[in-house]
C-alpha positions as CSV (number, residue, x, y, z in Angstrom):
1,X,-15.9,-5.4,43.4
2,X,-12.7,-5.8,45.5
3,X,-10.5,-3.3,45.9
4,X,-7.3,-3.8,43.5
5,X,-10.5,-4.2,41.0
6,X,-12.0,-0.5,42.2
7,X,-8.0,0.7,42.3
8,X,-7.5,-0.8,38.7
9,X,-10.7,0.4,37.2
10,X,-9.9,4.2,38.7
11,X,-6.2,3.8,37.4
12,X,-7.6,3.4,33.9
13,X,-10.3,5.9,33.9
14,X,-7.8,8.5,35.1
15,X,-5.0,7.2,31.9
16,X,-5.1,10.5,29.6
17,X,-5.7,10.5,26.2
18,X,-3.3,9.9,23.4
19,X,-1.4,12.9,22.6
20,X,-2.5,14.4,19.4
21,X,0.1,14.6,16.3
22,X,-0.1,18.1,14.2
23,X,-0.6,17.6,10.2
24,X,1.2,20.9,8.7
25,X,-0.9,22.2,5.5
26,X,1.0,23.9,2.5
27,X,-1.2,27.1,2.3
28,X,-2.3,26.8,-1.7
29,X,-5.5,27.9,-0.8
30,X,-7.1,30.1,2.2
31,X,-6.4,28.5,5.3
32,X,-10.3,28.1,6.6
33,X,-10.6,26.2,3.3
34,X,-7.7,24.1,2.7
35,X,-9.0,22.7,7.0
36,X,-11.9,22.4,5.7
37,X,-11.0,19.9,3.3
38,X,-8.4,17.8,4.9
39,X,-10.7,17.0,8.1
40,X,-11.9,13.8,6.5
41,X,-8.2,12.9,5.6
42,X,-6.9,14.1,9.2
43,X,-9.5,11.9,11.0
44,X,-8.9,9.0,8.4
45,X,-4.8,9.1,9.0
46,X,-5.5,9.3,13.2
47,X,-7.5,6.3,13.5
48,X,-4.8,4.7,11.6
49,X,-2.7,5.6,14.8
50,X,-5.1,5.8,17.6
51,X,-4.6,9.3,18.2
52,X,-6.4,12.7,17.0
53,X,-4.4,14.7,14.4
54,X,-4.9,18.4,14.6
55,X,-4.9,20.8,11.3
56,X,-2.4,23.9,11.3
57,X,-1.9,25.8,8.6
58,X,1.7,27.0,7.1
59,X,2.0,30.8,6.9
60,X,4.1,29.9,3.4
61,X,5.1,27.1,1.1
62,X,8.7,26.8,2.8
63,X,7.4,26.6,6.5
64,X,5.5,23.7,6.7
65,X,8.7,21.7,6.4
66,X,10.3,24.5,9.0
67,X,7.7,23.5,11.7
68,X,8.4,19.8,11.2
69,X,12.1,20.2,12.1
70,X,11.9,22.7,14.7
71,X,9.0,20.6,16.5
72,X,5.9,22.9,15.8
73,X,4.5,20.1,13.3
74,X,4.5,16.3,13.0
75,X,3.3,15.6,9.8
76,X,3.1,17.8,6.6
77,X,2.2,18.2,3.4
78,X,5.0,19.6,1.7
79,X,6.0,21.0,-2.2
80,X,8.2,18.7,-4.0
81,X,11.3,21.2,-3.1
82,X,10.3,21.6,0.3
83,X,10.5,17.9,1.0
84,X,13.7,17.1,-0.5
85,X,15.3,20.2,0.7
86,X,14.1,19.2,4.0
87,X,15.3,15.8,3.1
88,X,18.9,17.0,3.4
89,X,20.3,15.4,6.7
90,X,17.9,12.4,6.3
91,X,15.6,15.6,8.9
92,X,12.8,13.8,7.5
93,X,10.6,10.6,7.4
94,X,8.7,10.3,4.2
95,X,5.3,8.5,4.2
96,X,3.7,8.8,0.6
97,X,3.8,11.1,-2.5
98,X,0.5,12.3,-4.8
99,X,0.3,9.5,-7.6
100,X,-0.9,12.7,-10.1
101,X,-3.6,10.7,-11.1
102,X,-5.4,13.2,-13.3
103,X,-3.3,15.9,-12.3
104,X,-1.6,17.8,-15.4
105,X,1.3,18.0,-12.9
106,X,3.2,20.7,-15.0
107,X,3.2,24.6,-14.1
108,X,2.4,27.7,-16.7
109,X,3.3,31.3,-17.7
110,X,0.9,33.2,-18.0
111,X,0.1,37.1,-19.0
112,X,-3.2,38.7,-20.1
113,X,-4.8,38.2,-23.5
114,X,-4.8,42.2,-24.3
115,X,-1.0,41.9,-23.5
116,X,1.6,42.7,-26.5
117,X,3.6,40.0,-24.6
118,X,3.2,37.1,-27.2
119,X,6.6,35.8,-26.7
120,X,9.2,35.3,-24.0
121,X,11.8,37.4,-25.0
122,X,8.7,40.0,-25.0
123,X,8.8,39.3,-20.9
124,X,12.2,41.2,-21.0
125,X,11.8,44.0,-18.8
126,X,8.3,43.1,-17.9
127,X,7.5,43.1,-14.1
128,X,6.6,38.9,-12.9
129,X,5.0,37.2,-10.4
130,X,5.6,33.5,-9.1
131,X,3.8,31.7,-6.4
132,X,6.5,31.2,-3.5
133,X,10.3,30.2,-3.3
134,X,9.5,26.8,-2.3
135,X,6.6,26.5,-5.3
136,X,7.9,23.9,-7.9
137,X,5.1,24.6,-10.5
138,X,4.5,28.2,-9.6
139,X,8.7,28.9,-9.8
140,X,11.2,26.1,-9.8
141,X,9.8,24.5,-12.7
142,X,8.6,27.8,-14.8
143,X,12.4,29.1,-13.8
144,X,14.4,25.9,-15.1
145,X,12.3,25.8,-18.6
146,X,12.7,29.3,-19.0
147,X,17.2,28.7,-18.1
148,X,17.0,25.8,-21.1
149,X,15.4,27.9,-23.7
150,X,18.3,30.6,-23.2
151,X,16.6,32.9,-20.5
152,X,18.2,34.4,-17.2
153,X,14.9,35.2,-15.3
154,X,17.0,36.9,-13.0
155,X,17.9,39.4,-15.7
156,X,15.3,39.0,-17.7
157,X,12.0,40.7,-15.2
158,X,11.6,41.8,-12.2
159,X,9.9,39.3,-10.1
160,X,8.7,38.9,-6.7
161,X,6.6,36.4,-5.2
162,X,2.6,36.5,-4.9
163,X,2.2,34.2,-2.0
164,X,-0.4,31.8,-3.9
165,X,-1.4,30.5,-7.1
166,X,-4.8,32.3,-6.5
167,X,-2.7,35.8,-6.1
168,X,-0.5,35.4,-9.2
169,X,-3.4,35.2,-11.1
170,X,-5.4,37.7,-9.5
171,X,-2.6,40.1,-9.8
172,X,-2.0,39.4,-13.6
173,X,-5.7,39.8,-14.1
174,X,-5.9,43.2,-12.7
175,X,-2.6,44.2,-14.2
176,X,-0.2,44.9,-11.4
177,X,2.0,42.4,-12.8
178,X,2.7,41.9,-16.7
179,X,3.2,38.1,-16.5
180,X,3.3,35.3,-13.5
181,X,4.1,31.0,-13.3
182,X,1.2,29.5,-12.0
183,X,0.3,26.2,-11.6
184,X,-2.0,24.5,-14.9
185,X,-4.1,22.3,-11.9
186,X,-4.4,25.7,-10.1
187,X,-5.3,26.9,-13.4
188,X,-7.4,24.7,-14.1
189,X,-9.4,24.9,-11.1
190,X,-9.6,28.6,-11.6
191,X,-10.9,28.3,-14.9
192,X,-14.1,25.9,-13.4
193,X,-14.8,28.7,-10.5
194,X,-14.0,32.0,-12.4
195,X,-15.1,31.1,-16.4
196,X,-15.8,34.7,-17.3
197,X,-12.5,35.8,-16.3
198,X,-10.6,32.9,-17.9
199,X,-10.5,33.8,-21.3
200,X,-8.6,37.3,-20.5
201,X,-5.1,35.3,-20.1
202,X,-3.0,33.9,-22.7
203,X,-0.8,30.5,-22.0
204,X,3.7,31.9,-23.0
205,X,4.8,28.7,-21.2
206,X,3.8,25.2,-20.2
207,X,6.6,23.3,-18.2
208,X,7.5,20.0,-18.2
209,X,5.6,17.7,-15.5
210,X,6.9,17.4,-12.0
211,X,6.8,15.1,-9.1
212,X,4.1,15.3,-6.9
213,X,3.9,17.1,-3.3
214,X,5.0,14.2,-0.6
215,X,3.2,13.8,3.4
216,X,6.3,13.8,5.7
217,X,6.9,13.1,8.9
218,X,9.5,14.7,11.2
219,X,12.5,12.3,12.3
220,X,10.9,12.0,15.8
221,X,7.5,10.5,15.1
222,X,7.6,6.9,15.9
223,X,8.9,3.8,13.0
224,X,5.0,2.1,14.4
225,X,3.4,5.7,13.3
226,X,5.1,6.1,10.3
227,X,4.5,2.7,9.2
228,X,1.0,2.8,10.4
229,X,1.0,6.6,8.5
230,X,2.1,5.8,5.2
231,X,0.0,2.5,4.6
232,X,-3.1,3.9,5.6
233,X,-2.1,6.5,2.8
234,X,-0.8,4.3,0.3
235,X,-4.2,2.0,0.6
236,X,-6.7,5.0,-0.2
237,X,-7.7,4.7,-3.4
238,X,-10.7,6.8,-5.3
239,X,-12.7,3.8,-7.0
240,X,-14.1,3.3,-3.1
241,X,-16.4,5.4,-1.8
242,X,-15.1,5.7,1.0
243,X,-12.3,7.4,0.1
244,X,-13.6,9.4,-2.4
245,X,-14.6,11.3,0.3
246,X,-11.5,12.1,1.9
247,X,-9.7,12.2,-1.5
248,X,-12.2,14.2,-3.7
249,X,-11.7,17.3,-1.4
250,X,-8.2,17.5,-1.1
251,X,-8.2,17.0,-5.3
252,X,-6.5,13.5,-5.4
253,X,-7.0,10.2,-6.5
254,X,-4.2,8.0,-4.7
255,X,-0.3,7.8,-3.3
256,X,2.6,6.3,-3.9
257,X,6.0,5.5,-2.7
258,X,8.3,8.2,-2.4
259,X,11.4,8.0,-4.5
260,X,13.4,10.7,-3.4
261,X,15.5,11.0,-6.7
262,X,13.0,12.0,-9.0
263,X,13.3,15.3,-7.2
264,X,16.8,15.8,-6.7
265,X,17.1,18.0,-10.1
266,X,15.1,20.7,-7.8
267,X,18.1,20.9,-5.6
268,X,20.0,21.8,-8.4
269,X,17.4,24.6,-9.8
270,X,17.5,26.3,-6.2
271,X,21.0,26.2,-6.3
272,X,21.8,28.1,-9.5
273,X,19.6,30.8,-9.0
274,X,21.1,34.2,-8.3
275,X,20.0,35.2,-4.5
């Protein structure tokens, strides 16, 4: 081997490796889980790109589209008022929403089944939990339904926010709050891995459906990545197996296209509620 050859060989073995992008997770479950069970979708999405994609998880629903525009993520997972929130500015590149394929999609009141609250206007004075300010089934959407049936929430209950859909309901099944929004997927997961408990809560509310939570991708992340990004999304589909296994875990079926006007009413939620 001549010596350009040995220079050119030693050139290569010496180019680092790709530098790896950061998928942001929306923490709706404990954080060891939910990187559990986006590993097979993380390694799926980087060999669409030829890079690795770490896992970080968002300390709360409205920082995961934080760290995309300060830098500290590249991708995320976000809530469907987190994303077009963080839309504003054209900030963000999307890549592909949850089709809500099996997915109820619509977000619950809930209070305990020993409660006297049987009504709404029975909430009045009550103390409430919702998930997070950035939650569209577990506050946005439980807030808006509750505005066009004649309700002030703000007046209504005291309310402060649980952190998770797991905590609202915890919290309303051990009584320290009267009444909390979940959402009815959360619920209904909760229902299949806590049965006995189940049948202490009583359904006030069930909201009208909602758009589903959208992968973004910070403004700096490459057109060629984002392309690559969102197709390699868009073609998963659960009839392969396959991708059964990187969608089963993550509890989704396939993506679509993100039109970003079906959630421009959540703008407009946010915005009339007193701070």
């Amino acid at each position: 081997m001549g010596l350009v050859a040995l220079i050119a060989v030693s050139l290569l073995a010496a180019e680092p490796p790709p530098e790896p992008l950061t998928l942001v997770l929306t923490p709706y479950r404990a954080p060891e889980e939910l990187l559990a069970r986006y590993r097979p979708l993380a390694d799926r999405l980087g060999a669409a790109v030829g890079r690795p994609i770490e896992l970080k998880v968002a300390p709360d629903f409205g920082a995961a589209a934080e760290m995309l525009l300060d830098g500290r993520g590249d991708l995320a997972e976000l809530t469907p008022y987190a994303f077009v929130n963080g839309m504003q500015g054209n900030k963000l590149q999307p890549l592909a929403a949850d089709a809500m394929v099996g997915r109820p999609g619509t977000g619950i009141i809930i209070t305990r089944s020993e409660s006297d609250i049987t009504r709404l206007e029975l909430l009045k004075g009550k103390t409430f939990g919702f998930v997070d300010r950035f939650s569209s089934t577990g506050f946005l959407g439980p807030w808006a339904n509750l505005q066009s049936k004649g309700f002030d929430p703000a007046e209504l209950f005291t309310y402060r926010f649980a952190g998770s859909h797991g905590a609202v309901l915890r919290s309303v099944l051990q009584g320290e709050l009267d009444a909390g929004a979940v959402s009815r997927h959360a619920f209904d997961q909760w229902k299949d891995e806590h049965p006995k408990s189940v049948g202490d809560l009583r359904v006030l509310l069930e909201t009208s459906r909602m758009p589903g939570d959208v992968f973004a991708a910070r403004a700096q992340v490459s057109p060629a990545d984002v392309k690559a990004l969102g197709a390699a999304l868009l073609q998963l589909s659960w009839e392969k197996a396959a991708d059964k296994k990187v969608l089963d875990p993550i509890a989704r079926k396939a993506f679509v296209p993100v039109d970003v006007k079906e959630y421009a009413w959540l703008l407009r939620v946010a915005a009339s509620i007193k701070k």
